[in-house]
N, C-alpha and C positions, 0 to 999 in steps of 0.2 A: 270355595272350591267347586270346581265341576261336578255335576251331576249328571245323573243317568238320564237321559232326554230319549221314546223310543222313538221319535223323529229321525233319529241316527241312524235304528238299527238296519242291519243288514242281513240277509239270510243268502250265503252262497251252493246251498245245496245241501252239500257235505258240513257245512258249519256257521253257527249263527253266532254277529260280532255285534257289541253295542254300538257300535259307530266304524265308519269305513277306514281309519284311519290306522295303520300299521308299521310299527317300526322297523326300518329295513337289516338286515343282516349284516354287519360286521359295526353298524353305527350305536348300538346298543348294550353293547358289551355281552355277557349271559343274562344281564335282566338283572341284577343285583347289585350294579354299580353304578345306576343311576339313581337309585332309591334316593338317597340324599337330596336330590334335584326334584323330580318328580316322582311319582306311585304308578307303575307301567299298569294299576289295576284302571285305569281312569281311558284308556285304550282301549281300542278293537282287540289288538292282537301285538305280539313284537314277536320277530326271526331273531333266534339265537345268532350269535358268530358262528361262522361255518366251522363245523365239526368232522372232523376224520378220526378212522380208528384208532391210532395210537396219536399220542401230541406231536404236534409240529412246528418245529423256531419258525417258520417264514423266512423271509428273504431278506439280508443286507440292510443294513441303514445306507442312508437317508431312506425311510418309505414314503415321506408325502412331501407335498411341496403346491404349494398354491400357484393357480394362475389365474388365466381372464376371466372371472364371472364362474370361477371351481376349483377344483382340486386334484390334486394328478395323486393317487395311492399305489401302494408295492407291497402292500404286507404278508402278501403271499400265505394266505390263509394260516398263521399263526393260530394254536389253541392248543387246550390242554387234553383234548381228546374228549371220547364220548364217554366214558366207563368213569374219568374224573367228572365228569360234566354232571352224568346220573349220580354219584357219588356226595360233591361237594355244592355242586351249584340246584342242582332240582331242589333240594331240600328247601333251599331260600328260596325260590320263587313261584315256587307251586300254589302260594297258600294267594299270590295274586289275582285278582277275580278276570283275567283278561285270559284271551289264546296265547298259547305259546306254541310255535311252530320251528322246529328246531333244520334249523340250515346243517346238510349231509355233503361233503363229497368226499369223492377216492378217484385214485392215479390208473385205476379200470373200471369195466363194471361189474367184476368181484367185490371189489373193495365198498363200490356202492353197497353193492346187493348185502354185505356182511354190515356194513353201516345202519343200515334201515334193520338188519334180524336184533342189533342189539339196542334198537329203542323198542322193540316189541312186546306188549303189555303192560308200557308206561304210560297208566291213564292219566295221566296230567297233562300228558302231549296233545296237542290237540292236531295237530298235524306236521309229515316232513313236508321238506322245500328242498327239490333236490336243486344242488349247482352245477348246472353245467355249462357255465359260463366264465369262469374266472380268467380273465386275459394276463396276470402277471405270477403264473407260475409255470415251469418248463415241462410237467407231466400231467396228461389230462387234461384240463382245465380249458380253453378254446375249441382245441381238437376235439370233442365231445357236441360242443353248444353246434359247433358248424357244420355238423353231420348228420343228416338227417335219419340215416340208419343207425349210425352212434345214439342217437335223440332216444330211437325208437328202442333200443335193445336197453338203454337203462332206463329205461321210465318203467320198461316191462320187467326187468329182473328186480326195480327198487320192490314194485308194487307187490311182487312173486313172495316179495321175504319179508312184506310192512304190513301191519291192520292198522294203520294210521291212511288218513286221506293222502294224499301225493301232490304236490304243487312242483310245476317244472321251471325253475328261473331260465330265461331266456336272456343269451347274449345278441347286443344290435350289431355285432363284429361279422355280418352275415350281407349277402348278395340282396335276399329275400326272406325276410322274417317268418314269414306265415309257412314258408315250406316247413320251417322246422316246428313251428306250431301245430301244424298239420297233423306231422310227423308223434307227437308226444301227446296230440288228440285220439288219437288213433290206437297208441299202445296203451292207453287207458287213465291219463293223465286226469286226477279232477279237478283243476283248475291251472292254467298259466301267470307266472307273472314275467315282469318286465321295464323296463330294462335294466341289465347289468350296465355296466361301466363300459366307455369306449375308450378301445385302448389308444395312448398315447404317450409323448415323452417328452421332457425338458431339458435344455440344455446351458449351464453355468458358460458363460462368454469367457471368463476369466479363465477357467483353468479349462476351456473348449472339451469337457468330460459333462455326462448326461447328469443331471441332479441326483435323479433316482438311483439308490444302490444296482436295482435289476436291472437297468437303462429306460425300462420301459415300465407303465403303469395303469390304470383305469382312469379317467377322467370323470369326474359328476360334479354334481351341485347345475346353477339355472344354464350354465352354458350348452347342457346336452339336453335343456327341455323340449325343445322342439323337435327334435328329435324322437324323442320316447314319446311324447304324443302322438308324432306321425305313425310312428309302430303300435302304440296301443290300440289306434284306429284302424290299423290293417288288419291286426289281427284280431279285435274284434269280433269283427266284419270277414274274419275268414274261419273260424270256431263257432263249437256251440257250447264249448265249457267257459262257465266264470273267470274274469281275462283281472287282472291285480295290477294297476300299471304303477309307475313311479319312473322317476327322474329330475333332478331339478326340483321337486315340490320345497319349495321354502314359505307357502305360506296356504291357506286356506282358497286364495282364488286359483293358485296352483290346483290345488287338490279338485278342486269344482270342473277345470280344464277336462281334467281326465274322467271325472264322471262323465261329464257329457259326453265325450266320444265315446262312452262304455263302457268302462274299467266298472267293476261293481267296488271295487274296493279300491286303495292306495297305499303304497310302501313310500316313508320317508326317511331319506338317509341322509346325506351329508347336512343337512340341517340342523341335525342330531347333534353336528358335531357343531356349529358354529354356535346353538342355542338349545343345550339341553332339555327346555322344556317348549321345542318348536313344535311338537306333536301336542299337545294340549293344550296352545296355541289356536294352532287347525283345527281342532274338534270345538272349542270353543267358537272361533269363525265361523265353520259348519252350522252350529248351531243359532249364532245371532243371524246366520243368510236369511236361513227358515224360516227366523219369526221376521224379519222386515218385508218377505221375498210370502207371505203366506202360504208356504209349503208344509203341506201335513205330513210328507213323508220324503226324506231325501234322493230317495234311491226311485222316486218319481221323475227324476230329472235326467239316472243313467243314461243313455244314448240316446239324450233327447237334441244332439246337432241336429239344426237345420243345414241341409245342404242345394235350398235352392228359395 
């Protein structure tokens, strides 16, 4: 099994990871329903499923439905709340030797701001990730990510009510990424990640009605990679806080993309879902690049694009 290798590690300021590698939010479960498969201790870090104040069913079935090269989801942030989540679920996962960064949102930015007051002096947390990006729910959820003054006014009321670090998940369902980067630099963000899901939708030929319960869904897996690379490099290259990019990452030279253009770190998600133990996987790869590649330190490699 894996071992701790400090070739891996990572230090994004606010918080030091054994390795860059982090599991993305909704593909993880709360951390205790992969155990079976893999030990989320053997990780950087895993994002809880997004949490709101009280539980919430999500949206209609059908929620996912495969297509080219990904996956179209609707789950409409489904969970069992935050108050069950400290209650039933920290107890089991606490005792894992990795970050746990627990995914927050709300339908305002009360609802953030109250989200963030009740994980406060849970030292287990190692930091929020607020969402403000979720494209396949009717309240909040895009409206937020797209507004650069939205951006700004919850990044600053999370922060107003959290002693946890602040990560801002960024949606690409935007004109211009960096504006909103800017934007959630500025109200005091310590770090960004990136990208959410782009939204989109499928359509059964047979009965001419959309697959999706909601009509509409999030698209990931490698067909939005190029994509979320182009954006992780913008915004990069337009901040000066630790940029967390992910997209499409299904394997370890995935994950290496994104370092080079700058990402200190990496979230991987629908991989998650195709091969349970694809994040241990990747750190494993990470790790043989090193010793073939004579690298003494990985995060020597961060924004090392050559662009000419």
């Amino acid at each position: 099994m894996l071992g701790r290798d400090s070739r891996l590690e990572v230090d994004l300021g606010f918080i030091k990871l054994k390795n860059p590698v982090i599991a993305a939010s909704g593909t993880f479960g709360y951390g205790d329903e992969v155990a079976e498969f893999v030990s989320p201790s053997f990780l950087g870090g895993f994002v809880t499923k997004g949490l709101s104040i009280k539980p919430k069913q999500g949206n209609p079935p059908p929620r996912t439905c495969e297509t080219a090269c990904g996956m179209l989801n609707s789950i409409g942030l489904e969970n069992i709340g935050i108050e069950r989540f400290l209650k039933e679920k920290l107890p089991k996962i606490k005792a894992y030797n990795t970050a746990i960064i627990v995914n927050i949102f709300g339908e305002s930015i009360s609802e953030y701001a109250t989200a963030a007051s009740m994980l406060k002096g849970v030292a287990e947390i190692s930091a929020i990730e607020i969402n403000i990006s979720c494209p396949n729910v009717k309240k909040g959820g895009m409206l937020f990510g797209t507004d650069p003054k939205l951006s700004f006014q919850i990044t600053k009321a999370v922060l107003k009510e959290s002693d946890k670090p602040v990560i801002v998940k960024l949606t690409p369902n935007v004109t211009d990424i960096t504006v909103i980067a800017k934007s959630v630099e500025e109200a005091g963000a310590y770090a960004i990640s990136l990208i959410n899901t782009i939204t989109g939708m499928a359509v059964d030929i047979e009965r001419r009605k959309p697959v999706l319960g909601n009509m509409i869904g999030g698209l990931s897996g490698p067909a939005i990679k190029p994509v979320a690379l182009y954006m992780t490099y913008r915004v990069v290259n337009s901040v000066s806080i630790p940029v967390i990019g992910g997209g499409g990452i299904m394997d370890y030279k995935d994950a290496l993309e994104f370092l080079i253009v700058g990402a200190k770190a990496v979230q991987v998600g629908t991989a998650n879902l195709v091969n349970p133990k694809a994040c241990i996987n990747i750190v494993e790869g990470l790790n043989q690049y090193c010793t073939e590649k004579g690298i003494e330190r990985l995060q020597n490699i961060v924004g090392s694009l050559r662009t000419e």
